[in-house]
N, CA, C and O atoms as a Maestro MAE file, in Angstrom:
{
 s_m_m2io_version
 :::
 2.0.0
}

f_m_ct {
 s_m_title
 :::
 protein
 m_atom[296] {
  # First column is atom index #
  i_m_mmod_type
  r_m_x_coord
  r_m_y_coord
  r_m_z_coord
  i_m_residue_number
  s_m_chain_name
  s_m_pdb_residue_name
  s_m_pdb_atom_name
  i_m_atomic_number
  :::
  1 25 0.839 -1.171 0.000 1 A "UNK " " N  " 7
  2 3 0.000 0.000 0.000 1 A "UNK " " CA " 6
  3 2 0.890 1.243 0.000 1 A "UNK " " C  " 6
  4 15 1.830 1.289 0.794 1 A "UNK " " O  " 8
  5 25 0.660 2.220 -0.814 2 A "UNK " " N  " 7
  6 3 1.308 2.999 -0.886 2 A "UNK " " CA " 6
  7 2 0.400 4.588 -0.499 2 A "UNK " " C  " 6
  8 15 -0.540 4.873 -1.241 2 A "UNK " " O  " 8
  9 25 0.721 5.454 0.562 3 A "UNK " " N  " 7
  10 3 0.302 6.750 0.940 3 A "UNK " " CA " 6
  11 2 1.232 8.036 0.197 3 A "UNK " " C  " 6
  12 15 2.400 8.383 0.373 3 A "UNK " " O  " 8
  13 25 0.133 8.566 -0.719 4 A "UNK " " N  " 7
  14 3 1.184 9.488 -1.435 4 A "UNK " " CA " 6
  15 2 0.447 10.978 -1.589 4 A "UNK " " C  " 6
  16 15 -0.730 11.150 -1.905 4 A "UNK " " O  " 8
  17 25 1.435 12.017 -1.286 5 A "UNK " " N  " 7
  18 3 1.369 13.419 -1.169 5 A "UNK " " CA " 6
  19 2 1.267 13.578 -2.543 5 A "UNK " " C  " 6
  20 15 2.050 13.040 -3.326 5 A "UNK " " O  " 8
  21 25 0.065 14.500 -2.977 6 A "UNK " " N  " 7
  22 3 -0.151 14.799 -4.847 6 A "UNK " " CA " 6
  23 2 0.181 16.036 -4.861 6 A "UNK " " C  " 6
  24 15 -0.882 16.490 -4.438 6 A "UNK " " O  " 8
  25 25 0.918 17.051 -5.040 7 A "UNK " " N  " 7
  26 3 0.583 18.383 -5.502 7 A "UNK " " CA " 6
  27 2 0.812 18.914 -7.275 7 A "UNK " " C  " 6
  28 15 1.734 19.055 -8.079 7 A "UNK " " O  " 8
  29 25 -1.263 19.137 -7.185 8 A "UNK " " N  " 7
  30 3 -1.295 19.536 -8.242 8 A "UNK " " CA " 6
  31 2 -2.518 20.306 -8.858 8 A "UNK " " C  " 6
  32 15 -3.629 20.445 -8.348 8 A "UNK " " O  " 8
  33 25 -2.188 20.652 -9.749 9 A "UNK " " N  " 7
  34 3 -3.093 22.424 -9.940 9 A "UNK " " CA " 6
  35 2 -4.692 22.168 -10.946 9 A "UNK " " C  " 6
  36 15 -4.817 21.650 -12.055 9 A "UNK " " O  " 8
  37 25 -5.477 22.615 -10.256 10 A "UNK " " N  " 7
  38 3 -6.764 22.389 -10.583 10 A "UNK " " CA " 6
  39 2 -7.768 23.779 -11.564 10 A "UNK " " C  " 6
  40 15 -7.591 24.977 -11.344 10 A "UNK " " O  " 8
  41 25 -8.469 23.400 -12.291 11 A "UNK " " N  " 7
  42 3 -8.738 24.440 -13.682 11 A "UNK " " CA " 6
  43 2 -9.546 25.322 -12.279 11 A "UNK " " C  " 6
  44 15 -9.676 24.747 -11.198 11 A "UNK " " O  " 8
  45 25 -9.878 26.287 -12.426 12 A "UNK " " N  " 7
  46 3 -10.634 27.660 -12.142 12 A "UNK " " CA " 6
  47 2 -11.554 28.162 -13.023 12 A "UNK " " C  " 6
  48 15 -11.032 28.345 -14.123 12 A "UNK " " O  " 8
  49 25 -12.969 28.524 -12.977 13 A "UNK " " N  " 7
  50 3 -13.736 29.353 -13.303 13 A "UNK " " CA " 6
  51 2 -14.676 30.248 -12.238 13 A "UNK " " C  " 6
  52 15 -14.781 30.268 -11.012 13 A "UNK " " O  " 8
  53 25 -15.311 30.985 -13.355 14 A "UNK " " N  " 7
  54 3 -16.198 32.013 -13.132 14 A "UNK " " CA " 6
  55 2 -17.681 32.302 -13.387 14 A "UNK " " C  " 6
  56 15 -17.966 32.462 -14.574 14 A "UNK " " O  " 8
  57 25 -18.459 32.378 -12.697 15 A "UNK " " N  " 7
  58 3 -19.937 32.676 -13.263 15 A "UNK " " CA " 6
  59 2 -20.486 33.898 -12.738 15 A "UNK " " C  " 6
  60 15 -21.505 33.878 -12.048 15 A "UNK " " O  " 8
  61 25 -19.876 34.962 -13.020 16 A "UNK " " N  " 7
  62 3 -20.443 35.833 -12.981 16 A "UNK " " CA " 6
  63 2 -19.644 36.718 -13.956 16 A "UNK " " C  " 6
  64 15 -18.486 36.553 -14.340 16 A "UNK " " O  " 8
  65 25 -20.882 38.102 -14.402 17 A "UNK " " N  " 7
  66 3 -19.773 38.749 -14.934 17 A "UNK " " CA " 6
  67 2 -18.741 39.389 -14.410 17 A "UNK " " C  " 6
  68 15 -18.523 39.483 -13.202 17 A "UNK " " O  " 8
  69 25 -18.066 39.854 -15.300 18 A "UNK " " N  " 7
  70 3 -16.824 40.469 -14.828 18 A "UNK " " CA " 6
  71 2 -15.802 41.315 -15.615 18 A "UNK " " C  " 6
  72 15 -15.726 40.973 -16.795 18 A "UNK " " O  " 8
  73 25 -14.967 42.372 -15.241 19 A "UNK " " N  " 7
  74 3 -14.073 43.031 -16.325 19 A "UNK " " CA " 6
  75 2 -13.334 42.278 -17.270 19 A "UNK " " C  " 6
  76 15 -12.739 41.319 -16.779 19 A "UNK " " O  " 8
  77 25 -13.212 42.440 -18.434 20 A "UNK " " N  " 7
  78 3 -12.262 41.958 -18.705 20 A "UNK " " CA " 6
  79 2 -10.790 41.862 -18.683 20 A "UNK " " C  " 6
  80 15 -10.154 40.935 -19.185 20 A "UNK " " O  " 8
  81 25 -10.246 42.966 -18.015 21 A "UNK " " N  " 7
  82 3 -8.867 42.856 -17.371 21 A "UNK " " CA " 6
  83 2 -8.326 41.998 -16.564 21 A "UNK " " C  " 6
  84 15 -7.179 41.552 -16.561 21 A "UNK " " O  " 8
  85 25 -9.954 41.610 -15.296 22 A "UNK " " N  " 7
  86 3 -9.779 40.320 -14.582 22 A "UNK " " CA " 6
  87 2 -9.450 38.766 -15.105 22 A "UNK " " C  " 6
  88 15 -10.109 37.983 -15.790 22 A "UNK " " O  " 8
  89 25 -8.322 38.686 -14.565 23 A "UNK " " N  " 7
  90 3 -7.741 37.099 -14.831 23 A "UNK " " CA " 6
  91 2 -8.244 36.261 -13.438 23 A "UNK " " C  " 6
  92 15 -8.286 36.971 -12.433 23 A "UNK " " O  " 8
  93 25 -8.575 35.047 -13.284 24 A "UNK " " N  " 7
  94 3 -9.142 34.123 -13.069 24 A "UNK " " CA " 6
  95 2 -7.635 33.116 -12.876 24 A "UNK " " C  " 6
  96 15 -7.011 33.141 -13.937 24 A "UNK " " O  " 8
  97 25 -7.043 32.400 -11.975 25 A "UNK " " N  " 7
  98 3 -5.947 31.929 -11.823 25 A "UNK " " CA " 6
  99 2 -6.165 30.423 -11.842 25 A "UNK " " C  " 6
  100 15 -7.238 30.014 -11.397 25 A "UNK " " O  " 8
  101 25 -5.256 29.534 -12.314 26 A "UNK " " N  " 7
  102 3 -5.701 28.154 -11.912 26 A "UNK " " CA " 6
  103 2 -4.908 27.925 -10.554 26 A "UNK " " C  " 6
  104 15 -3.905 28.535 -10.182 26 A "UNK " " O  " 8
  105 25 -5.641 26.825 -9.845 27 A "UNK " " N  " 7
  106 3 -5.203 26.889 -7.963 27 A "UNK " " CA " 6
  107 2 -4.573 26.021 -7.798 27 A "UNK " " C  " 6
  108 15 -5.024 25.096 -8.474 27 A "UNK " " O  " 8
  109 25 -3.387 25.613 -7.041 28 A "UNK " " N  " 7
  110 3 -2.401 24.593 -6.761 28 A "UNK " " CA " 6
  111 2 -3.197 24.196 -5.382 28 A "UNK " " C  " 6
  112 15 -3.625 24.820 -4.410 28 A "UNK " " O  " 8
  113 25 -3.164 22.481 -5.919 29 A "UNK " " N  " 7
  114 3 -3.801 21.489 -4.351 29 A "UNK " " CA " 6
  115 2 -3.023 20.704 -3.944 29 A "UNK " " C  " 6
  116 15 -2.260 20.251 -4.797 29 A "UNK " " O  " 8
  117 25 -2.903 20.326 -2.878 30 A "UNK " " N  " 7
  118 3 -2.750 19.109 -2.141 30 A "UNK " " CA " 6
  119 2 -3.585 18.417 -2.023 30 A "UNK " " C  " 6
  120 15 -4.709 18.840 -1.753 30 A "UNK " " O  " 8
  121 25 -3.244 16.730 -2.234 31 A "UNK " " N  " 7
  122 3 -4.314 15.447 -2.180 31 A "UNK " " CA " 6
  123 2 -3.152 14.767 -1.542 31 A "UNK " " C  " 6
  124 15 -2.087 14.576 -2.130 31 A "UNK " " O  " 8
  125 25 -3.502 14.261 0.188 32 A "UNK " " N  " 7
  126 3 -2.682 12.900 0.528 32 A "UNK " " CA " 6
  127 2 -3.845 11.950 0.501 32 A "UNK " " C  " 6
  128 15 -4.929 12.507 0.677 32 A "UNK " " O  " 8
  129 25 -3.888 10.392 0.288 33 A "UNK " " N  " 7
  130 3 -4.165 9.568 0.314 33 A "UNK " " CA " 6
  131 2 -3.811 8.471 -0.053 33 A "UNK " " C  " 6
  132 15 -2.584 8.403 0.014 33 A "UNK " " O  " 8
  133 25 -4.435 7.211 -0.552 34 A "UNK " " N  " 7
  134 3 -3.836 6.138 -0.734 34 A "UNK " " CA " 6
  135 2 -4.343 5.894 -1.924 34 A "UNK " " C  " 6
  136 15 -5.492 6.037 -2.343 34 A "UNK " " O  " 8
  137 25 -2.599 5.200 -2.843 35 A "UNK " " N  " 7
  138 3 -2.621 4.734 -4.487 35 A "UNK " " CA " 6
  139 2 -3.609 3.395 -4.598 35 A "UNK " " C  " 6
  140 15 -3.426 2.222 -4.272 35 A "UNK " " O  " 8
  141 25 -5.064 4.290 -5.378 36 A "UNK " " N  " 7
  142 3 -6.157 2.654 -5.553 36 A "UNK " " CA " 6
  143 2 -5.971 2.484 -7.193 36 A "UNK " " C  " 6
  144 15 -6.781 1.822 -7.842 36 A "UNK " " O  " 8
  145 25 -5.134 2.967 -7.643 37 A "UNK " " N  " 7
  146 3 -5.276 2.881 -9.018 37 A "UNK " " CA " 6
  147 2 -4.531 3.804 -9.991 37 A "UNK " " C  " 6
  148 15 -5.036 4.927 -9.974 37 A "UNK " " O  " 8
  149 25 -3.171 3.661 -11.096 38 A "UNK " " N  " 7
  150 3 -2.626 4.171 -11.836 38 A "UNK " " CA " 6
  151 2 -2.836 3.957 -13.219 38 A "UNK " " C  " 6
  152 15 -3.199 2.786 -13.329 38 A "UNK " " O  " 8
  153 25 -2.786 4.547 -14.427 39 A "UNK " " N  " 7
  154 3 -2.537 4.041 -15.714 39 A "UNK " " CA " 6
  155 2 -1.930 5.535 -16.416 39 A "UNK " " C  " 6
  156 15 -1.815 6.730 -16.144 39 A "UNK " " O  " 8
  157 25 -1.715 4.806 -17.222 40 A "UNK " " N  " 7
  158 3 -0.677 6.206 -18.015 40 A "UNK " " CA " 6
  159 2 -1.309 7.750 -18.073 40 A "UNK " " C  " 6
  160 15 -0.553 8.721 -18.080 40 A "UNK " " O  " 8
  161 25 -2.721 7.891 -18.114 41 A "UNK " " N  " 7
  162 3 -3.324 8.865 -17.816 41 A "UNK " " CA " 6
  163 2 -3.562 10.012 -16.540 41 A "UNK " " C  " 6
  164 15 -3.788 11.218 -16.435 41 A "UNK " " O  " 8
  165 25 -3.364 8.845 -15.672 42 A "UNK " " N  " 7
  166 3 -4.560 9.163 -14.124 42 A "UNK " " CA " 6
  167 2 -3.957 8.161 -12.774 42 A "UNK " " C  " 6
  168 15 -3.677 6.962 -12.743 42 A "UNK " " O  " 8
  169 25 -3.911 9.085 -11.857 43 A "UNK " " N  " 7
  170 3 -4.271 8.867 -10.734 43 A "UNK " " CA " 6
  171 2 -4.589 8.756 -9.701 43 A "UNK " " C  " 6
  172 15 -4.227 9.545 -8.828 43 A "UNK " " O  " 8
  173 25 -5.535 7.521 -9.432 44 A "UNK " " N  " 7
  174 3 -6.571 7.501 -8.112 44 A "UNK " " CA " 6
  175 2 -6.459 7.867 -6.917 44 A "UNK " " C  " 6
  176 15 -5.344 7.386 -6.716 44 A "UNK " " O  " 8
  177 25 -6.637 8.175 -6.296 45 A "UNK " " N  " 7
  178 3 -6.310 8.367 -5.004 45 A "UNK " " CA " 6
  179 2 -7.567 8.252 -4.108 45 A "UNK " " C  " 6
  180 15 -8.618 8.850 -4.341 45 A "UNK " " O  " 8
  181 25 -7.268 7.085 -2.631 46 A "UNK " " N  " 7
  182 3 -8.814 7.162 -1.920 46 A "UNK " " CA " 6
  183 2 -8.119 7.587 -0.513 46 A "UNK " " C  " 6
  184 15 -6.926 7.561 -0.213 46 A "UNK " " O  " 8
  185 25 -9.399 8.042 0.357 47 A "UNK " " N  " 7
  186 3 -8.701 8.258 1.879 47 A "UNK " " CA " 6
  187 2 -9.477 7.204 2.718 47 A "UNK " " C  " 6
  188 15 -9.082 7.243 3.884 47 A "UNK " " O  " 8
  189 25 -10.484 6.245 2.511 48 A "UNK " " N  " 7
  190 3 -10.294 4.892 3.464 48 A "UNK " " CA " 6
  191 2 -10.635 3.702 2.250 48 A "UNK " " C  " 6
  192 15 -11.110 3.601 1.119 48 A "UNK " " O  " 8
  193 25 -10.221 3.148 3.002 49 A "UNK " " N  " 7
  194 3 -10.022 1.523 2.176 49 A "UNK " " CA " 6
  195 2 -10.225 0.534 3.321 49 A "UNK " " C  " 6
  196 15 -9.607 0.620 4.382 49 A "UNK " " O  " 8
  197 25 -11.412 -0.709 2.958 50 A "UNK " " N  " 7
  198 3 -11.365 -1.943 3.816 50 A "UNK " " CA " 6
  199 2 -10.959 -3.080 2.783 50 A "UNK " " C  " 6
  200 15 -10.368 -2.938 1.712 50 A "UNK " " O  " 8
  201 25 -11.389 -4.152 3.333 51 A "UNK " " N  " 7
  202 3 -11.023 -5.447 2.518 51 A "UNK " " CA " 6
  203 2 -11.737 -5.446 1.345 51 A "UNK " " C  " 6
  204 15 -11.341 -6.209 0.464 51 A "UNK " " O  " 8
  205 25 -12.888 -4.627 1.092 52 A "UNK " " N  " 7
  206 3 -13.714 -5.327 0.100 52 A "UNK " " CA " 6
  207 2 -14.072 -3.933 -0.874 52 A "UNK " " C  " 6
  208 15 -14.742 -4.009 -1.905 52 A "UNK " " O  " 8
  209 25 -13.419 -2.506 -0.269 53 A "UNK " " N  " 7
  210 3 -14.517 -1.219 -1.201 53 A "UNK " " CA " 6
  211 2 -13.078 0.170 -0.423 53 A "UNK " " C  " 6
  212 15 -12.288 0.157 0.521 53 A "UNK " " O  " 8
  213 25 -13.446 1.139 -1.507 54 A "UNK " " N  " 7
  214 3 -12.457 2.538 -1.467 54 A "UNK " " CA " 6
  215 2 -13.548 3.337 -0.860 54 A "UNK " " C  " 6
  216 15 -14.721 2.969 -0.797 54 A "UNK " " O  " 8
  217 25 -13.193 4.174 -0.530 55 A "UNK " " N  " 7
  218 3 -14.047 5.180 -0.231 55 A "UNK " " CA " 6
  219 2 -13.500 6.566 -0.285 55 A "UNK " " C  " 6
  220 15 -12.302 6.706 -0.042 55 A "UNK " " O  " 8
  221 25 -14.269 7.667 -0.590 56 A "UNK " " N  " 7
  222 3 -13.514 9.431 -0.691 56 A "UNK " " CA " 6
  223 2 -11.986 9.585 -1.684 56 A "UNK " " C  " 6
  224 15 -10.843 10.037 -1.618 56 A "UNK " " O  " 8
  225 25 -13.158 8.669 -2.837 57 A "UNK " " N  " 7
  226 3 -11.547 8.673 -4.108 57 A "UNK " " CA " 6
  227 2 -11.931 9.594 -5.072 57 A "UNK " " C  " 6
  228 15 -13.050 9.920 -5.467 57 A "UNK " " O  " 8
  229 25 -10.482 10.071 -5.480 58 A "UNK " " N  " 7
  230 3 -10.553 11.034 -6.957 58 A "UNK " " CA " 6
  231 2 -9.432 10.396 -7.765 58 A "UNK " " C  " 6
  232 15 -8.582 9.603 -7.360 58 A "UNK " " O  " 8
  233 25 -9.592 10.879 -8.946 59 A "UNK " " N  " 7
  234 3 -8.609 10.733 -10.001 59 A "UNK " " CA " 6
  235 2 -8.016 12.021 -10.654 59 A "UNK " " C  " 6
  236 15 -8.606 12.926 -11.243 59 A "UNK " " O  " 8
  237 25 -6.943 11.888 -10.441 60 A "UNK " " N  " 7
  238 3 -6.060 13.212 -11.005 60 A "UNK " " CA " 6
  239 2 -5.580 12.831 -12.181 60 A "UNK " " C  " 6
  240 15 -4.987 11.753 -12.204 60 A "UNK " " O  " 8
  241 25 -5.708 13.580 -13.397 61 A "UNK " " N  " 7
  242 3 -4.851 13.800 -14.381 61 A "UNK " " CA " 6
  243 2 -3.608 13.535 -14.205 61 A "UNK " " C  " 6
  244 15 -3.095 14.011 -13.192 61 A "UNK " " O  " 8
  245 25 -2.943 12.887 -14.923 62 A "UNK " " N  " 7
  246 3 -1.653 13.506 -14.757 62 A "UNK " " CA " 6
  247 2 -0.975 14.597 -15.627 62 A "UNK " " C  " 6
  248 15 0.048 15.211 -15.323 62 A "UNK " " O  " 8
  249 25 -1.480 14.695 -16.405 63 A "UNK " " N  " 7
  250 3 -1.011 16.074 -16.810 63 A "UNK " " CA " 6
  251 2 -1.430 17.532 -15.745 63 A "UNK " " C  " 6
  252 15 -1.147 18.660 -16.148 63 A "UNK " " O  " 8
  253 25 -1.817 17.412 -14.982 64 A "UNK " " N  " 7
  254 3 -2.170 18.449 -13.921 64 A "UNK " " CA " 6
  255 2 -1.371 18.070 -12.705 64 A "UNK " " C  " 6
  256 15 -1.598 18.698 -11.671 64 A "UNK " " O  " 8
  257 25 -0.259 16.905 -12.701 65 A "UNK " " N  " 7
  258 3 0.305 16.641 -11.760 65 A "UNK " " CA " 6
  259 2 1.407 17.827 -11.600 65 A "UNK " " C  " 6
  260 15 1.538 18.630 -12.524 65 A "UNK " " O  " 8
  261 25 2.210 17.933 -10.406 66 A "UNK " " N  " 7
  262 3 3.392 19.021 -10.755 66 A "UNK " " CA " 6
  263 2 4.346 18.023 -9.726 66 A "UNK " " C  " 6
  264 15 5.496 17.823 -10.119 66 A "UNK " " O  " 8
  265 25 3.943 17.409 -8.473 67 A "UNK " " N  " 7
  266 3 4.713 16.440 -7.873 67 A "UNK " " CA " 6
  267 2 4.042 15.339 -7.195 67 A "UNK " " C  " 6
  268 15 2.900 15.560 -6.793 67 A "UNK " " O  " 8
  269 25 4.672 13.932 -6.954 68 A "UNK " " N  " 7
  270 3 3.981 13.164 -5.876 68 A "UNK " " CA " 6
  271 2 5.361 13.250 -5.314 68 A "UNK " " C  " 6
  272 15 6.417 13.450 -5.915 68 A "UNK " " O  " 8
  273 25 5.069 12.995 -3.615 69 A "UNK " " N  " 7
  274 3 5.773 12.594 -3.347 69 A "UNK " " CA " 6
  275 2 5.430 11.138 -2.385 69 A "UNK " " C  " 6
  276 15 4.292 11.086 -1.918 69 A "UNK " " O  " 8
  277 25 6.201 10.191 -2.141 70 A "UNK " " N  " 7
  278 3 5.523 9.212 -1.179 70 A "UNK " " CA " 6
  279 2 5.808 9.206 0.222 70 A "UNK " " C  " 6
  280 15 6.968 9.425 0.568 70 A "UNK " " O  " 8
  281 25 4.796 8.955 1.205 71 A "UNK " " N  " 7
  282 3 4.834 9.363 2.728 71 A "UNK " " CA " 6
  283 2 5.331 7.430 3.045 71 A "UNK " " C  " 6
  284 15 5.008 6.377 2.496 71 A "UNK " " O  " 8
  285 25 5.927 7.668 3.805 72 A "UNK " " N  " 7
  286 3 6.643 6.458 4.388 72 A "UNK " " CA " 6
  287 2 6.089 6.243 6.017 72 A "UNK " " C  " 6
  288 15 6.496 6.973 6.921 72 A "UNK " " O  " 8
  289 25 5.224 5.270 6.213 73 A "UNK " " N  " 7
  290 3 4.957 5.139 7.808 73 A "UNK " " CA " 6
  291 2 5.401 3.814 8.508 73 A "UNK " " C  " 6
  292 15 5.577 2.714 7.984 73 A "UNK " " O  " 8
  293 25 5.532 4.155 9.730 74 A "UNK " " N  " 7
  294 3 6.144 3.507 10.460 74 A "UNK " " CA " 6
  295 2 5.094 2.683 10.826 74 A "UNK " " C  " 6
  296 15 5.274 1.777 11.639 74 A "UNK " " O  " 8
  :::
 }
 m_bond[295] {
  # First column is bond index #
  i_m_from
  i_m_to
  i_m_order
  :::
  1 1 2 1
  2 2 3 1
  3 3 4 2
  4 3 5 1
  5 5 6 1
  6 6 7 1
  7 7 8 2
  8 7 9 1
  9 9 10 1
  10 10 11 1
  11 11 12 2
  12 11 13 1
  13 13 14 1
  14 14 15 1
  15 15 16 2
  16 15 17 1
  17 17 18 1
  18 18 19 1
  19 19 20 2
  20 19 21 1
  21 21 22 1
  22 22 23 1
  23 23 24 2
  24 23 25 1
  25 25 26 1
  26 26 27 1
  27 27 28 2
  28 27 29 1
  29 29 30 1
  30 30 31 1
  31 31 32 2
  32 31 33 1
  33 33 34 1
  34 34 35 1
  35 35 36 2
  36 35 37 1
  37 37 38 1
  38 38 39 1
  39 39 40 2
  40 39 41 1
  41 41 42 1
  42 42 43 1
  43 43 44 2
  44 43 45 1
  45 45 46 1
  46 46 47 1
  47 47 48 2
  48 47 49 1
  49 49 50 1
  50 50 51 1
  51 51 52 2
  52 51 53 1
  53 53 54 1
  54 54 55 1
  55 55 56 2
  56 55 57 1
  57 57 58 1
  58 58 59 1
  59 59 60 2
  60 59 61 1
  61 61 62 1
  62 62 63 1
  63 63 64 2
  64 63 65 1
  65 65 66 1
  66 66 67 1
  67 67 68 2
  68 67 69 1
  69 69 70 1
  70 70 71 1
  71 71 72 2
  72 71 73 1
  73 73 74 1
  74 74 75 1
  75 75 76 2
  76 75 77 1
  77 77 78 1
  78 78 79 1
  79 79 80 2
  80 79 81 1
  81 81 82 1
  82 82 83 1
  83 83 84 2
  84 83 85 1
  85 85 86 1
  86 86 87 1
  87 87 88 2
  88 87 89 1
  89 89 90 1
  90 90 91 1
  91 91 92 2
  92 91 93 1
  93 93 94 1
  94 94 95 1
  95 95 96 2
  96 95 97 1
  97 97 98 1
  98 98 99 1
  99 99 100 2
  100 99 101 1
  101 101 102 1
  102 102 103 1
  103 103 104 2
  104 103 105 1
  105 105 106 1
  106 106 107 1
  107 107 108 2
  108 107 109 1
  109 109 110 1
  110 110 111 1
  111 111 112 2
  112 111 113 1
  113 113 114 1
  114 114 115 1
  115 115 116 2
  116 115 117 1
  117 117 118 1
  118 118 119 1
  119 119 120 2
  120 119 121 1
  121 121 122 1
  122 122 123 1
  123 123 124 2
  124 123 125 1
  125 125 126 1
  126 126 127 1
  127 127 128 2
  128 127 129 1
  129 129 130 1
  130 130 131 1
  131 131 132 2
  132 131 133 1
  133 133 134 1
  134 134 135 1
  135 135 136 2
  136 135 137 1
  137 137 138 1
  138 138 139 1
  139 139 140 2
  140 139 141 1
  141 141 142 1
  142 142 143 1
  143 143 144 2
  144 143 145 1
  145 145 146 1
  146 146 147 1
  147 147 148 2
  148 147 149 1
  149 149 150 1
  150 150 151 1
  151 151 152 2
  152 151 153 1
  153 153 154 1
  154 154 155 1
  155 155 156 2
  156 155 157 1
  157 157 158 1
  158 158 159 1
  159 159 160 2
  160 159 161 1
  161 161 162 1
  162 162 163 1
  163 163 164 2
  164 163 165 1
  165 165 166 1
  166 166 167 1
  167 167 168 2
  168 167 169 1
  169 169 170 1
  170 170 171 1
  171 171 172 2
  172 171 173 1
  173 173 174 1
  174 174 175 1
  175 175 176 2
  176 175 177 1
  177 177 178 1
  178 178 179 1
  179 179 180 2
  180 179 181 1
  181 181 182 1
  182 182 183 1
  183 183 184 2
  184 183 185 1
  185 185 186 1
  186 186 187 1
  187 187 188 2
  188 187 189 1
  189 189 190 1
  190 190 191 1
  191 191 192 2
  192 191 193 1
  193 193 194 1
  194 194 195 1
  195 195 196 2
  196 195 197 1
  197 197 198 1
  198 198 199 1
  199 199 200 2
  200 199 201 1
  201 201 202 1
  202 202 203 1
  203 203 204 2
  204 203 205 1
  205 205 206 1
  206 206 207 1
  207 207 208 2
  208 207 209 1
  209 209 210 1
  210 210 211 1
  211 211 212 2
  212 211 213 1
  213 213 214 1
  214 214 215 1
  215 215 216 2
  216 215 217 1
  217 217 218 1
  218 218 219 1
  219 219 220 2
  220 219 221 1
  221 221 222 1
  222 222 223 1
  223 223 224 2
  224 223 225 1
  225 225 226 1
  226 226 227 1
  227 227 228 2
  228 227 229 1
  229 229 230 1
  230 230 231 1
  231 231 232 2
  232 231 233 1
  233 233 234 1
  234 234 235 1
  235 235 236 2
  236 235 237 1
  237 237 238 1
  238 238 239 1
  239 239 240 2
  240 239 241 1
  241 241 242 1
  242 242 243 1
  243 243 244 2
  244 243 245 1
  245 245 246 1
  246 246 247 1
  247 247 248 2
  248 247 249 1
  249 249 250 1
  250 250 251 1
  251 251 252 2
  252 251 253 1
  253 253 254 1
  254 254 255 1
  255 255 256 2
  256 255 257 1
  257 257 258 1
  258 258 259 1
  259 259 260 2
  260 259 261 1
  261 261 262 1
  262 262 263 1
  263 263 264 2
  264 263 265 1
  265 265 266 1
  266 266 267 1
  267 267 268 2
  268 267 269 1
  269 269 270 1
  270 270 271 1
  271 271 272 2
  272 271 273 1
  273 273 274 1
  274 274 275 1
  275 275 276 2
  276 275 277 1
  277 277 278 1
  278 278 279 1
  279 279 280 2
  280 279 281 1
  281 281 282 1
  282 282 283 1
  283 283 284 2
  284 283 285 1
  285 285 286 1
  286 286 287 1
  287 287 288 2
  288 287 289 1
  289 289 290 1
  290 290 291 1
  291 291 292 2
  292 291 293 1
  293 293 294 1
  294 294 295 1
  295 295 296 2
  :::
 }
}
């Protein structure tokens, strides 16, 4: 099982109007949880897991990745 630190940057919008001078930024995240799933695209990440089901998972791009790093526990 692997627990891994994601930091990586998520799209931004707007619904309202607004100037057009205003820029709109995309936002840098943190995701720790646990690797339920990789493929060359994407990856999963859940924060509980039992024997049989994931639970509170997302999938990150990886092209929106900027680092993982992996948490090591004792």
């Amino acid at each position: 099982m692997k627990l891994l630190m994601v930091e990586w940057e998520d799209a931004c919008s707007c619904n309202q109007w607004e100037p057009r001078d205003i820029h709109i930024e995309i936002t840098p995240c943190i995701t720790v949880g646990i690797l339920t799933y990789e493929s060359e695209s994407e990856v999963e990440i859940s924060a509980s897991l039992n024997y049989r089901a994931k639970s509170n998972h997302m999938a990150i791009p990886k092209s929106c990745i900027k680092r993982i790093r992996r948490i090591y526990v004792r």
